[in-house]
OpenMM code with the backbone's topology and positions (N, CA, C; nanometers):
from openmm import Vec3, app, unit

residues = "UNK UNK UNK UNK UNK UNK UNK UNK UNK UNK UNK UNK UNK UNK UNK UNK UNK UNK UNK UNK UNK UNK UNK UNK UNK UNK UNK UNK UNK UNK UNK UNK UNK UNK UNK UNK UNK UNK UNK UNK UNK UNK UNK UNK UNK UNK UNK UNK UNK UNK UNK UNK UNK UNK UNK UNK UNK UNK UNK UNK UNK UNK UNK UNK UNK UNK UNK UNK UNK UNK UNK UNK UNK UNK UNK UNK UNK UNK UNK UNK UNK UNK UNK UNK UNK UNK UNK UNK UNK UNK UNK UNK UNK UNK UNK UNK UNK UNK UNK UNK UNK UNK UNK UNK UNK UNK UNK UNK UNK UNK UNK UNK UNK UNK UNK UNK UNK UNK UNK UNK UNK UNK UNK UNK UNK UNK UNK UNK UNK UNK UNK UNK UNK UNK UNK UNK UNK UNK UNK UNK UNK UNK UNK UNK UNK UNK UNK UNK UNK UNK UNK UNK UNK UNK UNK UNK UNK UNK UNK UNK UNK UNK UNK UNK UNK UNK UNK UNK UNK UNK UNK UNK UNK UNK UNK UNK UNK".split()
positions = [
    Vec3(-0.4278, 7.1583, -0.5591),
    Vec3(-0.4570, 7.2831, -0.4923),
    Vec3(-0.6044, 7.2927, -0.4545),
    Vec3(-0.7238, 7.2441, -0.5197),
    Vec3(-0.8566, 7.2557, -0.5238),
    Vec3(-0.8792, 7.1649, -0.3392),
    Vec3(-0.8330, 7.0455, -0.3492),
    Vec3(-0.8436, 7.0013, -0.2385),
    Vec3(-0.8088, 7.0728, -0.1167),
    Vec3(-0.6884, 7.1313, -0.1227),
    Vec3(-0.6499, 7.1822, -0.0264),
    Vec3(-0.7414, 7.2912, 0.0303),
    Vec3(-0.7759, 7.3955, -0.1136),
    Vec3(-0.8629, 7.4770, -0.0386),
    Vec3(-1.0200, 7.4354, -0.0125),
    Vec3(-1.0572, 7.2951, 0.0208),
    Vec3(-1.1412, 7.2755, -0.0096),
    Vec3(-1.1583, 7.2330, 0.1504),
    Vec3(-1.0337, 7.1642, 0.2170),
    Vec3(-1.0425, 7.1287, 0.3397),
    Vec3(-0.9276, 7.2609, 0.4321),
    Vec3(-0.9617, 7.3871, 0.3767),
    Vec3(-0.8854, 7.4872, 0.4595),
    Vec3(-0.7431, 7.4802, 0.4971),
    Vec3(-0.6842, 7.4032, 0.3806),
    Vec3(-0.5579, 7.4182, 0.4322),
    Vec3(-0.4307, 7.5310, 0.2899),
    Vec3(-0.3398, 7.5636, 0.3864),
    Vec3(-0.2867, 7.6524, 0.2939),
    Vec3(-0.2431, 7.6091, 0.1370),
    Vec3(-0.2756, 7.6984, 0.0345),
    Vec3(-0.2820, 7.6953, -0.1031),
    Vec3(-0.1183, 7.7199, -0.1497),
    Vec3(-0.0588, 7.5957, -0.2711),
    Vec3(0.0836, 7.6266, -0.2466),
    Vec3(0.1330, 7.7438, -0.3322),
    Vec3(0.2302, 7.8383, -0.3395),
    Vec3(0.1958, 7.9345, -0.4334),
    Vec3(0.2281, 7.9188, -0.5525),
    Vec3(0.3009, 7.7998, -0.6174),
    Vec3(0.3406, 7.7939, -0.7223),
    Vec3(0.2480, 7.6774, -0.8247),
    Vec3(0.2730, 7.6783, -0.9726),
    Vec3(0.1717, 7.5608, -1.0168),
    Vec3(0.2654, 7.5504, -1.1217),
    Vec3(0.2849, 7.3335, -1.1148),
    Vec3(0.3789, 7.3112, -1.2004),
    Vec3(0.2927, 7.3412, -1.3471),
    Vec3(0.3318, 7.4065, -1.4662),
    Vec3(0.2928, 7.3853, -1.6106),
    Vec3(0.2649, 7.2586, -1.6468),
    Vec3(0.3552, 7.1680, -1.5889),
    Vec3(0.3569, 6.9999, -1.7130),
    Vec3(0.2231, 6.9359, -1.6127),
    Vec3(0.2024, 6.9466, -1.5531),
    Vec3(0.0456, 6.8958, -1.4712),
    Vec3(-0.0708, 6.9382, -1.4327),
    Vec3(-0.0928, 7.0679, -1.5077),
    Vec3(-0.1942, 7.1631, -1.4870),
    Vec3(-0.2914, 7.1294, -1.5248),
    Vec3(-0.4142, 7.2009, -1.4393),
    Vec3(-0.5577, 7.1223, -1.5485),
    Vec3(-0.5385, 7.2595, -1.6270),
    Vec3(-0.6795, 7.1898, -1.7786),
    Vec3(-0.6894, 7.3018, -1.8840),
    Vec3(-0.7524, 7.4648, -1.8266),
    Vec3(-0.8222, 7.4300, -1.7164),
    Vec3(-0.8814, 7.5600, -1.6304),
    Vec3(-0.7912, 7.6473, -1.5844),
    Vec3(-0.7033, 7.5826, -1.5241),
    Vec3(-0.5600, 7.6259, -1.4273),
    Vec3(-0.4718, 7.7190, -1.5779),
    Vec3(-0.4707, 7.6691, -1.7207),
    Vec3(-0.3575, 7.7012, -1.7712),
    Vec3(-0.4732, 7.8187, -1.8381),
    Vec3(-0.5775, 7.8220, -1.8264),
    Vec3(-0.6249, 7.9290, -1.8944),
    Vec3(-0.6124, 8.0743, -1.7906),
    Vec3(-0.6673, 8.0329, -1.6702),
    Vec3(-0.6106, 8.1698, -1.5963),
    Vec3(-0.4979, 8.1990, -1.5594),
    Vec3(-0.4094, 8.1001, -1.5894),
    Vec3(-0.2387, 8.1490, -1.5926),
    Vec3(-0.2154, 8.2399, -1.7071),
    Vec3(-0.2919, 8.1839, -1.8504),
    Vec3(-0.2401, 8.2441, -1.9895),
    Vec3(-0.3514, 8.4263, -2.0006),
    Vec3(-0.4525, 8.4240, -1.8792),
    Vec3(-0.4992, 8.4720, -1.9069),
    Vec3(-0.4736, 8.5912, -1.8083),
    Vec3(-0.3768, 8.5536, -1.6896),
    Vec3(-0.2975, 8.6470, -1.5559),
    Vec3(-0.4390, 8.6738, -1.5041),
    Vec3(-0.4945, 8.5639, -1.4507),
    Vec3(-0.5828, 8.5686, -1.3669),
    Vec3(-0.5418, 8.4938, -1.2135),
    Vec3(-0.4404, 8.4963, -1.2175),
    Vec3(-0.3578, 8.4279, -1.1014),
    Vec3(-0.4397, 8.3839, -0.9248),
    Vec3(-0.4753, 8.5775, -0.9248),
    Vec3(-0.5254, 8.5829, -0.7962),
    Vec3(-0.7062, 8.4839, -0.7773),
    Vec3(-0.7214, 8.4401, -0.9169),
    Vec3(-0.8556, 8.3558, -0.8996),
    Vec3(-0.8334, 8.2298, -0.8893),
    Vec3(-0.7349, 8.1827, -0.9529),
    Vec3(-0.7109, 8.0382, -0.9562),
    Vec3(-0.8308, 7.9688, -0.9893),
    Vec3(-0.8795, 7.8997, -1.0866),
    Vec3(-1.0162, 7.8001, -1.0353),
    Vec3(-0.9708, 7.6749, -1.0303),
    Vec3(-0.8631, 7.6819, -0.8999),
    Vec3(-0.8768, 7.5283, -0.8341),
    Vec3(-0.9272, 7.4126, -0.8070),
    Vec3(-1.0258, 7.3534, -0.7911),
    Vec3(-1.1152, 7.2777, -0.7434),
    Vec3(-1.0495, 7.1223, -0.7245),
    Vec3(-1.1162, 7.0251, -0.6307),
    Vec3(-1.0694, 6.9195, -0.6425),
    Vec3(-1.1191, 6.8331, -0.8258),
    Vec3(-1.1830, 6.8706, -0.8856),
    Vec3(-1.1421, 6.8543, -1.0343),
    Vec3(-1.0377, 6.8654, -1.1119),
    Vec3(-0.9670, 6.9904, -1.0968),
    Vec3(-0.8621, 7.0596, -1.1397),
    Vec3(-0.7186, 6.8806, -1.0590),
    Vec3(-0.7879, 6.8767, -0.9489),
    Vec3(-0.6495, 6.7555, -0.8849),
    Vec3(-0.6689, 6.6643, -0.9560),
    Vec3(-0.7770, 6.6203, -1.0097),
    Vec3(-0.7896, 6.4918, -1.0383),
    Vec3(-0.7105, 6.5048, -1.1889),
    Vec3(-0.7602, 6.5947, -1.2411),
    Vec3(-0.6513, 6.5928, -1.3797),
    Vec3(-0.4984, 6.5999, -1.3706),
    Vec3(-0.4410, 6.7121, -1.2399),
    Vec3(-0.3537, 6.6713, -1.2330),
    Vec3(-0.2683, 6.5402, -1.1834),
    Vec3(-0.3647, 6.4269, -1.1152),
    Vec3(-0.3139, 6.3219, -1.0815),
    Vec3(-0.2964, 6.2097, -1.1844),
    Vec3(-0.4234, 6.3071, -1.3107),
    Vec3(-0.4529, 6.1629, -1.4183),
    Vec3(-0.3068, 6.2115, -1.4571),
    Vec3(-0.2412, 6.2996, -1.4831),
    Vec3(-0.1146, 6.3565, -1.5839),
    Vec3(0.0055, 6.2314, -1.4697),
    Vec3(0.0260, 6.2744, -1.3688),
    Vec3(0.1135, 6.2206, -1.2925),
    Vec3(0.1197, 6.0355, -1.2763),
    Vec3(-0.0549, 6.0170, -1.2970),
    Vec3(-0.0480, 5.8834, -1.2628),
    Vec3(0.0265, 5.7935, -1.4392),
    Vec3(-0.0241, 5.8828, -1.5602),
    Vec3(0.0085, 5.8658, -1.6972),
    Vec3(0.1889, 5.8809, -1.6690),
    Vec3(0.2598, 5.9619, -1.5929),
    Vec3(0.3749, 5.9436, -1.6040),
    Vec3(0.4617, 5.8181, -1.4879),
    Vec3(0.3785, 5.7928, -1.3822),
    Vec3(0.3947, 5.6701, -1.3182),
    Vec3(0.4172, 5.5313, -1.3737),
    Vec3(0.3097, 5.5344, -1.5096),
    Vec3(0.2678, 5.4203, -1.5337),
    Vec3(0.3902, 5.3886, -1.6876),
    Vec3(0.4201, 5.5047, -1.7297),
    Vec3(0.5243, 5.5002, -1.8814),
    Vec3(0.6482, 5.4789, -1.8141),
    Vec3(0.6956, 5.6820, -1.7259),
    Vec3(0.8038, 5.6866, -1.6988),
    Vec3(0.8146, 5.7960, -1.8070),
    Vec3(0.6891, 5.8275, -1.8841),
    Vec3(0.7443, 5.9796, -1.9537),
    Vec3(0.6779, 6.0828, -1.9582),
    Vec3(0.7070, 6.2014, -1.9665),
    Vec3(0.5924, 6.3336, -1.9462),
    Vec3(0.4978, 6.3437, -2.0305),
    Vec3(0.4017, 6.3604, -1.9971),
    Vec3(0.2476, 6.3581, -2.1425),
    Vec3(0.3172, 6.4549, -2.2111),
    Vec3(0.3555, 6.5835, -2.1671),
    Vec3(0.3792, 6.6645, -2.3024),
    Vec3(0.5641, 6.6647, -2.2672),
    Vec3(0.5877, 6.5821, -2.3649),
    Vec3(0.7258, 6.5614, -2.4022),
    Vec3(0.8224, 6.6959, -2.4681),
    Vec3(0.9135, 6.7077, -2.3730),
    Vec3(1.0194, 6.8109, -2.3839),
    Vec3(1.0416, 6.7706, -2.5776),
    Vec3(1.0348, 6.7139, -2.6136),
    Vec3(1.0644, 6.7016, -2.7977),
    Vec3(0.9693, 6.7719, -2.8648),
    Vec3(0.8338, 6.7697, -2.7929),
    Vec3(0.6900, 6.8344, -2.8523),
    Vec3(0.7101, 6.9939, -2.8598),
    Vec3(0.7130, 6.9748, -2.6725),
    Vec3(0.6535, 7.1043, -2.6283),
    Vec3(0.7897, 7.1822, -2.5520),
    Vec3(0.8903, 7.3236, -2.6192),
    Vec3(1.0211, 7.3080, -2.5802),
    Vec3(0.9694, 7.3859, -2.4413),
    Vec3(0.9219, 7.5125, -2.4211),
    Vec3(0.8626, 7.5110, -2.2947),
    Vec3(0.7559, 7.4874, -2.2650),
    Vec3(0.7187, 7.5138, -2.1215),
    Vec3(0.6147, 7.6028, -2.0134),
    Vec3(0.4988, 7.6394, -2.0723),
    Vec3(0.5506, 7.7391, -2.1446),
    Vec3(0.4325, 7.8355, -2.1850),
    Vec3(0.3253, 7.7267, -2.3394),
    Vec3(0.4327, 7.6921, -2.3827),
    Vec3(0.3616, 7.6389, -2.4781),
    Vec3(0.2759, 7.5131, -2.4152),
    Vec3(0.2862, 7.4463, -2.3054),
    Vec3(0.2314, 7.3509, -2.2552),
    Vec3(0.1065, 7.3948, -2.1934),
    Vec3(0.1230, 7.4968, -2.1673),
    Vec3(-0.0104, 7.5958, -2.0959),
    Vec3(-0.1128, 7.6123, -2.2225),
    Vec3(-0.0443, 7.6788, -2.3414),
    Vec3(-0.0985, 7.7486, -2.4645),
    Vec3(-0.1690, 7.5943, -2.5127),
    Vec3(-0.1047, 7.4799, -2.4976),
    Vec3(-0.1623, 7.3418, -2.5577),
    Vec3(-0.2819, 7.3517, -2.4697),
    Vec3(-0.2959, 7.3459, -2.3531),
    Vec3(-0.4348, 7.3299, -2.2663),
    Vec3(-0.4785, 7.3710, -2.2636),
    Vec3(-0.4662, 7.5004, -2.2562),
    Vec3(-0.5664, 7.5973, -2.2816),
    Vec3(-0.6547, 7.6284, -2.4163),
    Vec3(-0.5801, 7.5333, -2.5302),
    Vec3(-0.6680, 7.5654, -2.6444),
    Vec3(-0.8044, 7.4492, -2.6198),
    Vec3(-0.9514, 7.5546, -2.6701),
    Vec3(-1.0053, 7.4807, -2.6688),
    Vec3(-1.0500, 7.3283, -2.7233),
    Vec3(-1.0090, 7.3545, -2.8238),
    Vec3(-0.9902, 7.1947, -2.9020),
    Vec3(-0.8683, 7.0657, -2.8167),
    Vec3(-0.8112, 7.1035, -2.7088),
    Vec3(-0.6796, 7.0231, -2.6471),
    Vec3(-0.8219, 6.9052, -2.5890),
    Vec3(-0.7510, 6.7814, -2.6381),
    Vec3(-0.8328, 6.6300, -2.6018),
    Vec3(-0.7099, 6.5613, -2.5352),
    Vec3(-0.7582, 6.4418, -2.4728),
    Vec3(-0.6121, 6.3499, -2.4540),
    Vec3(-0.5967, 6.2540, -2.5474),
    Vec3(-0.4381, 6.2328, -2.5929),
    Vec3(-0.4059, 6.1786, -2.7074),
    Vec3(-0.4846, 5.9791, -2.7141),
    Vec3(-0.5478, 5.9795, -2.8001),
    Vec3(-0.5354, 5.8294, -2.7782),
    Vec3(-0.4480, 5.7229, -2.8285),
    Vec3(-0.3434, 5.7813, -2.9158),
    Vec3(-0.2180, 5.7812, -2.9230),
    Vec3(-0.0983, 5.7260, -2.7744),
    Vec3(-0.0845, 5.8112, -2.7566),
    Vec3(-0.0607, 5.8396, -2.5976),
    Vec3(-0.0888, 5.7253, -2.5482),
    Vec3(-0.2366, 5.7066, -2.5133),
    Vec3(-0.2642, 5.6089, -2.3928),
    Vec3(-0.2510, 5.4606, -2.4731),
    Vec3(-0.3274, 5.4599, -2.5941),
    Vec3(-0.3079, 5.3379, -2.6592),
    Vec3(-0.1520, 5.2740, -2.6157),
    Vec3(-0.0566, 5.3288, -2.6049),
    Vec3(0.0867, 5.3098, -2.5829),
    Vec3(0.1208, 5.2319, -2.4465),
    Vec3(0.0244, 5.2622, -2.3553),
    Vec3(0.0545, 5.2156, -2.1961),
    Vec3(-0.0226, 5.1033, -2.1906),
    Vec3(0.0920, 5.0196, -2.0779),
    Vec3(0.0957, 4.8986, -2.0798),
    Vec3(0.0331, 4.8396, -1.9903),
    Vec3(-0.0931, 4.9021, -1.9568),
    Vec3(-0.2000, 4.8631, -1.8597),
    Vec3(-0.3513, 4.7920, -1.9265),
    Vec3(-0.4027, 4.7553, -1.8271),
    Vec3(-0.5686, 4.7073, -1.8964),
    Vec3(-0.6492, 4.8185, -1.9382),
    Vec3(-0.7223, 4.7763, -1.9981),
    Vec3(-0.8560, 4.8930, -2.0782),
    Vec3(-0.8766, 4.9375, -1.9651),
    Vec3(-0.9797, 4.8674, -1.8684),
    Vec3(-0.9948, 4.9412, -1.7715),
    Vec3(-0.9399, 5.0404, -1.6946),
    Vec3(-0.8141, 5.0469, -1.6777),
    Vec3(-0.6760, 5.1332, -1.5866),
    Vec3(-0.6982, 5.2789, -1.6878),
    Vec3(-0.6916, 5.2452, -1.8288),
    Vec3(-0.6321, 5.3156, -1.9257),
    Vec3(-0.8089, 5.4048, -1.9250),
    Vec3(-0.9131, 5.3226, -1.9196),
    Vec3(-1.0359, 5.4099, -1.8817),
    Vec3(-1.0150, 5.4949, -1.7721),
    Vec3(-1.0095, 5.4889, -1.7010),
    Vec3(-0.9883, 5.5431, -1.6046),
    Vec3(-0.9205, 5.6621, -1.5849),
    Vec3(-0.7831, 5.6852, -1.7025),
    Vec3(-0.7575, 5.7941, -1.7058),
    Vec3(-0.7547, 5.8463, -1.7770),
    Vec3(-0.8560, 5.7676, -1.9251),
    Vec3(-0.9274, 5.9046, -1.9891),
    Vec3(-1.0015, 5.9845, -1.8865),
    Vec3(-1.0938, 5.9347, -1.8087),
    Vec3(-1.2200, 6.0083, -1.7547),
    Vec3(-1.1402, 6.0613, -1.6301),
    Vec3(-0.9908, 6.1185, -1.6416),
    Vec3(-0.9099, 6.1759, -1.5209),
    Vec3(-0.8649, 6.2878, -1.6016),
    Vec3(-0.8138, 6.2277, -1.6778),
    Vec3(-0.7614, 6.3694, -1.8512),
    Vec3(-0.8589, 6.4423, -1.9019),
    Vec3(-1.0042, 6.4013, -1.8672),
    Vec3(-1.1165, 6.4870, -1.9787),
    Vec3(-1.1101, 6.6608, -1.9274),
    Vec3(-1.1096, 6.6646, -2.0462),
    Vec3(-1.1355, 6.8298, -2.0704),
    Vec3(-1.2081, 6.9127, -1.9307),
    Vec3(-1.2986, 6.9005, -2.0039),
    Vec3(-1.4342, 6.9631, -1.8955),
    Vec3(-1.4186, 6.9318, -1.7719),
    Vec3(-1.3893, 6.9954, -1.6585),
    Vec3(-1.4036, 6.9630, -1.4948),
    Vec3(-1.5558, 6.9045, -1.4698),
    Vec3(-1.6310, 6.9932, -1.5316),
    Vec3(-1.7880, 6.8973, -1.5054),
    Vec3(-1.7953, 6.7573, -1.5036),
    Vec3(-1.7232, 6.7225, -1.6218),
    Vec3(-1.7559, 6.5814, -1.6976),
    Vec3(-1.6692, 6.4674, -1.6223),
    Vec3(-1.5581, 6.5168, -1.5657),
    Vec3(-1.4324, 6.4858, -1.4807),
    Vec3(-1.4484, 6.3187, -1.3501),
    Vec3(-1.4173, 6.2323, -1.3907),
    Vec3(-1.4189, 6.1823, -1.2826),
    Vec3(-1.3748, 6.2314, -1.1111),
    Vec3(-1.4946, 6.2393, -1.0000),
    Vec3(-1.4571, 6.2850, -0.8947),
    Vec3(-1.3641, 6.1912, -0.8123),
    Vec3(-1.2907, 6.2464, -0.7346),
    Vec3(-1.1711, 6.2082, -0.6183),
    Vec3(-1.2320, 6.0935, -0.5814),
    Vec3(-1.3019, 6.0362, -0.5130),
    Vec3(-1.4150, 5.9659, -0.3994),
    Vec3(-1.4637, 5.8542, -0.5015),
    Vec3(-1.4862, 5.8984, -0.6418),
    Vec3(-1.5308, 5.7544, -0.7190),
    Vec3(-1.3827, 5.7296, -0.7903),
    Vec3(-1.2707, 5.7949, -0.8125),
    Vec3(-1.1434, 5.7069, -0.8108),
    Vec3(-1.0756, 5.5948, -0.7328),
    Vec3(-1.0980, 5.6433, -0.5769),
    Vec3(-1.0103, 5.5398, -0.4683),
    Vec3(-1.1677, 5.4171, -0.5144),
    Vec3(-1.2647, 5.4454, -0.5316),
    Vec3(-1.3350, 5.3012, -0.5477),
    Vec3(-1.3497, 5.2827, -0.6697),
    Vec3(-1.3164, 5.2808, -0.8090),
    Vec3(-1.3034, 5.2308, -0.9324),
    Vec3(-1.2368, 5.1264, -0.9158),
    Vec3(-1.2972, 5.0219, -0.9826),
    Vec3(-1.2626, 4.8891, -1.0367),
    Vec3(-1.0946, 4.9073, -1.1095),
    Vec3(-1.0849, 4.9927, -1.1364),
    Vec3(-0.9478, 4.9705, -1.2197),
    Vec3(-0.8248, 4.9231, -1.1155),
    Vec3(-0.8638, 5.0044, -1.0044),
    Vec3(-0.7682, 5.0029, -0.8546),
    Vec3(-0.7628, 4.9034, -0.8034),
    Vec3(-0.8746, 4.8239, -0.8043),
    Vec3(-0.9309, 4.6779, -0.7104),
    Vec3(-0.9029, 4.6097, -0.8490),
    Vec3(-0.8496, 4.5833, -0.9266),
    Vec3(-0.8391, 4.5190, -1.0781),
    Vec3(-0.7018, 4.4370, -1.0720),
    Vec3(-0.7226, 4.3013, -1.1180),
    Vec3(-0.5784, 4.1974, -1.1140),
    Vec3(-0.4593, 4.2549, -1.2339),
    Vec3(-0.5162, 4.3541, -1.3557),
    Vec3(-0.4130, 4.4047, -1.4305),
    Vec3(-0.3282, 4.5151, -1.3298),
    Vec3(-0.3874, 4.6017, -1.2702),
    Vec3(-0.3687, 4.7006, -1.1733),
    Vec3(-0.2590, 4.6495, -1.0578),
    Vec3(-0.3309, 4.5844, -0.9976),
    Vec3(-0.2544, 4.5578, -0.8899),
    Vec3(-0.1052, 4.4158, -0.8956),
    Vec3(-0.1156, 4.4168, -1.0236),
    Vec3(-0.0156, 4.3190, -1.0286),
    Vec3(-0.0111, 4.1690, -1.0764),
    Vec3(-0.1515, 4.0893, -1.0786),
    Vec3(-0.1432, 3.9727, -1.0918),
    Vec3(-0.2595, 3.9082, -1.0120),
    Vec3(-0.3016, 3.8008, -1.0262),
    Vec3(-0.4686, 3.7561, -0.9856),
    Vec3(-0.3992, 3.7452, -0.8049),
    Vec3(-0.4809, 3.7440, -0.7583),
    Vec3(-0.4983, 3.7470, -0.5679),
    Vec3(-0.3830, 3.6122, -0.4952),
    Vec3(-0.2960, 3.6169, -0.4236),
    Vec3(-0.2482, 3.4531, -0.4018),
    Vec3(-0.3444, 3.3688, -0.3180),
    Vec3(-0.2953, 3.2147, -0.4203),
    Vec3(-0.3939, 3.1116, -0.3993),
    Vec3(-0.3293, 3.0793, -0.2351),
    Vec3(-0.5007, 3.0193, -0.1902),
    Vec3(-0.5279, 2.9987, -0.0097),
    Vec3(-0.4497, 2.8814, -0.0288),
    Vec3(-0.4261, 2.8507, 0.0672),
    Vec3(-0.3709, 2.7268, 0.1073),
    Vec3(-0.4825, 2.5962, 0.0691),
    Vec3(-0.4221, 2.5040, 0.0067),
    Vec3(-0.5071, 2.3657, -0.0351),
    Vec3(-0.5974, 2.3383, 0.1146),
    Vec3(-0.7353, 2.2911, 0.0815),
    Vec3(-0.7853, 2.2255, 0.2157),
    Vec3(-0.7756, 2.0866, 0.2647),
    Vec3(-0.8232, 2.0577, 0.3520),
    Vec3(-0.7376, 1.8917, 0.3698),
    Vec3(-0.9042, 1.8116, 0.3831),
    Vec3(-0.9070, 1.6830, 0.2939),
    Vec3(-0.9498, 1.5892, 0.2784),
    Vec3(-1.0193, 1.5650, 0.4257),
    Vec3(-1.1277, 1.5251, 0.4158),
    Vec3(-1.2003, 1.5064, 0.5473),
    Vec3(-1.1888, 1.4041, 0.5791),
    Vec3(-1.1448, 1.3218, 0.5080),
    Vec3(-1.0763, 1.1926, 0.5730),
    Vec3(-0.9248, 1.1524, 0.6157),
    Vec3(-0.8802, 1.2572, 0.6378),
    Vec3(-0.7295, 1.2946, 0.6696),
    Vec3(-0.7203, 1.3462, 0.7973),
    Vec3(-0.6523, 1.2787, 0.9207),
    Vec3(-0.6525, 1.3562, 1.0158),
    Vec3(-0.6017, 1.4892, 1.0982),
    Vec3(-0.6239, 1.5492, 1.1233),
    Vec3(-0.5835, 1.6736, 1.2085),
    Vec3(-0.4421, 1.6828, 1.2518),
    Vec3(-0.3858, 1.7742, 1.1560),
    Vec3(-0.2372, 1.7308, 1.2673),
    Vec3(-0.2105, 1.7673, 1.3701),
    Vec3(-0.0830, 1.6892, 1.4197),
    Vec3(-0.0530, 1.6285, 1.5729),
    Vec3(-0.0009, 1.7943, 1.6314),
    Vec3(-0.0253, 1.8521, 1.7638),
    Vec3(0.0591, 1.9336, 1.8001),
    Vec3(0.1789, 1.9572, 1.8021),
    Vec3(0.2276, 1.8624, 1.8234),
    Vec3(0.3921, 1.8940, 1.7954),
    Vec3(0.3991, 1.9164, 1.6940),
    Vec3(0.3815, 1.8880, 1.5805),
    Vec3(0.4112, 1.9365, 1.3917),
    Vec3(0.3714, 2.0542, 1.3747),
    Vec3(0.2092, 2.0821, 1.4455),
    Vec3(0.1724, 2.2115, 1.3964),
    Vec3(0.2766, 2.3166, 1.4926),
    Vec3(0.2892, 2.4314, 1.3806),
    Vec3(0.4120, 2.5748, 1.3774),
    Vec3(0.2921, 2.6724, 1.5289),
    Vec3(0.3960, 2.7134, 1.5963),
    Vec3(0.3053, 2.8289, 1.6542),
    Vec3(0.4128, 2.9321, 1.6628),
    Vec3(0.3051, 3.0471, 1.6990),
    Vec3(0.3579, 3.1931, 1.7071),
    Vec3(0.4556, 3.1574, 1.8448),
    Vec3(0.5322, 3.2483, 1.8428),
    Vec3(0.6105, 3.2644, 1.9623),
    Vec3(0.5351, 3.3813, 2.0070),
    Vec3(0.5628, 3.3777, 2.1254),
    Vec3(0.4536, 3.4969, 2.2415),
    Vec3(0.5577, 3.6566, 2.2101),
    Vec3(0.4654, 3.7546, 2.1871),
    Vec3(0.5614, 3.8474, 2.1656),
    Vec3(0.6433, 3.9548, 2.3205),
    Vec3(0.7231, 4.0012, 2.2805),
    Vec3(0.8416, 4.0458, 2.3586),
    Vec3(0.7774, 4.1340, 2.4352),
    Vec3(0.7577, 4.1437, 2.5323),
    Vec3(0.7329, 4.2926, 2.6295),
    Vec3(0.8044, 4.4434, 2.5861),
    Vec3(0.7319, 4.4786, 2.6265),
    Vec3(0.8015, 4.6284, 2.5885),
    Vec3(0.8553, 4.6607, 2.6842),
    Vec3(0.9879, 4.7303, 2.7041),
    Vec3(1.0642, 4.7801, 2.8007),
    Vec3(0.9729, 4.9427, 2.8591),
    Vec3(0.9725, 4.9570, 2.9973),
    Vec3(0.9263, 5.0936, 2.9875),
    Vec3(1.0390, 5.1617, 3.0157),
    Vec3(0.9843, 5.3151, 2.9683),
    Vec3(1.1012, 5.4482, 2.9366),
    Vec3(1.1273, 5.4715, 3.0940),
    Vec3(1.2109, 5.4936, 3.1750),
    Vec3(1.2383, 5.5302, 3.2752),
    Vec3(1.1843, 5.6895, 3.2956),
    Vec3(1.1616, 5.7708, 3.2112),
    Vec3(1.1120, 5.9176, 3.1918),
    Vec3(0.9734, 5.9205, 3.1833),
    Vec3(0.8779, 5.8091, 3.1123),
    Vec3(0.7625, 5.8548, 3.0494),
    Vec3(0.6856, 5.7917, 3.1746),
    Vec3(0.5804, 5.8870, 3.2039),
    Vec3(0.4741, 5.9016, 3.3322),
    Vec3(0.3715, 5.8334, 3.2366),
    Vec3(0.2639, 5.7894, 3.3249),
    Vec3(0.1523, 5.7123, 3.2676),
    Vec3(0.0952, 5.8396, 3.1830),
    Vec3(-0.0294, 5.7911, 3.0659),
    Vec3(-0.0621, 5.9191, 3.0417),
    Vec3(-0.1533, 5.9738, 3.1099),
    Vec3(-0.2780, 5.9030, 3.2235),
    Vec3(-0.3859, 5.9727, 3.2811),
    Vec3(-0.2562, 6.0785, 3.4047),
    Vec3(-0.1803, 6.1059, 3.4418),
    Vec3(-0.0819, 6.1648, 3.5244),
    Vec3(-0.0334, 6.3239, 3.4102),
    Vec3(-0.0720, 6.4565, 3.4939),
    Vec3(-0.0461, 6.5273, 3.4337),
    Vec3(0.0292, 6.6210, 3.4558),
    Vec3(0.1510, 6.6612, 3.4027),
    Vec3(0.2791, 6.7205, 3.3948),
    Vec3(0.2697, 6.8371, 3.5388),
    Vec3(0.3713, 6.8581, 3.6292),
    Vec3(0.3615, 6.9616, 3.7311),
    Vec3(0.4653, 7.0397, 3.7118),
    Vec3(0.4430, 7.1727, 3.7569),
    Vec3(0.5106, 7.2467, 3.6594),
    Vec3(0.5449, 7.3339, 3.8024),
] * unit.nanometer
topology = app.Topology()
chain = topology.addChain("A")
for resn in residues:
    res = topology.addResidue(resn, chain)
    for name in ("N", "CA", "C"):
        topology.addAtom(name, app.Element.getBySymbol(name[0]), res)
């Protein structure tokens, strides 16, 4: 929501409980509704919650813990609420990944990793992250090996023309009405 109102676009009216930042659940618990303190901070926690359930497949605050809503709010909103290291110790990613969303989960919006240094964190550009080390280039060839022959070497086939629409006018041509 912080983003949104941050680039003027409409604010949605509802806010899920299980992904809220701790700011968000205090002016819910506190029916401060019409203030919201949104911010793109407030997203980033909710993305660290979403990206933590991407990466398991289970909700940080588990329907066994927490039976509703309210109590999931009442958990964040207390000031002592940390993220479990419990929890993350459990996920099956690199330190780094798993850094990453401590400093997405932290408490404090101040302290909060921003939007803009997430898409460039190392954890993202990281071979645990993305799956597996980069695929290997093709072997190079011996400089004493010759060049192969044209006929062997593969080429592209030339691509297909595009059919034009019998309806669509060039675009510098403008509609007469």
């Amino acid at each position: 929501m912080g983003s949104t109102r941050k680039f003027g676009l409409p604010v949605p009216p509802t806010v899920n409980h299980r992904i809220c930042a701790p700011e968000i659940a205090e002016a819910i618990i506190e029916n401060r509704l019409e203030s919201l303190p949104s911010t793109p901070a407030s997203d980033v926690f909710s993305l660290g919650l979403l990206a933590f359930y991407l990466m398991t497949g289970r909700d940080y605050f588990s329907r066994d813990k927490y039976d509703s809503d309210q109590q999931v709010l009442e958990a964040l909103a207390s000031p002592g609420w940390r993220v479990s290291d419990s929890l993350l110790a459990g996920i099956d990613v690199g330190p780094c990944f798993r850094g990453l969303l401590y400093r997405m989960l932290e408490r404090d919006p101040s302290k909060r990793i921003r939007l803009g240094d997430i898409v460039n964190h190392r954890a993202l550009r990281s071979q645990q992250f993305a799956g597996g080390p980069p695929p290997a280039s093709p072997p190079s060839q011996p400089s004493n090996s010759k060049p192969p022959s044209p006929s062997t070497t593969p080429t592209a086939s030339p691509r297909p023309r595009r059919r034009k629409h019998p309806n669509r006018r060039p675009t510098n041509q403008r509609r007469r009405k």
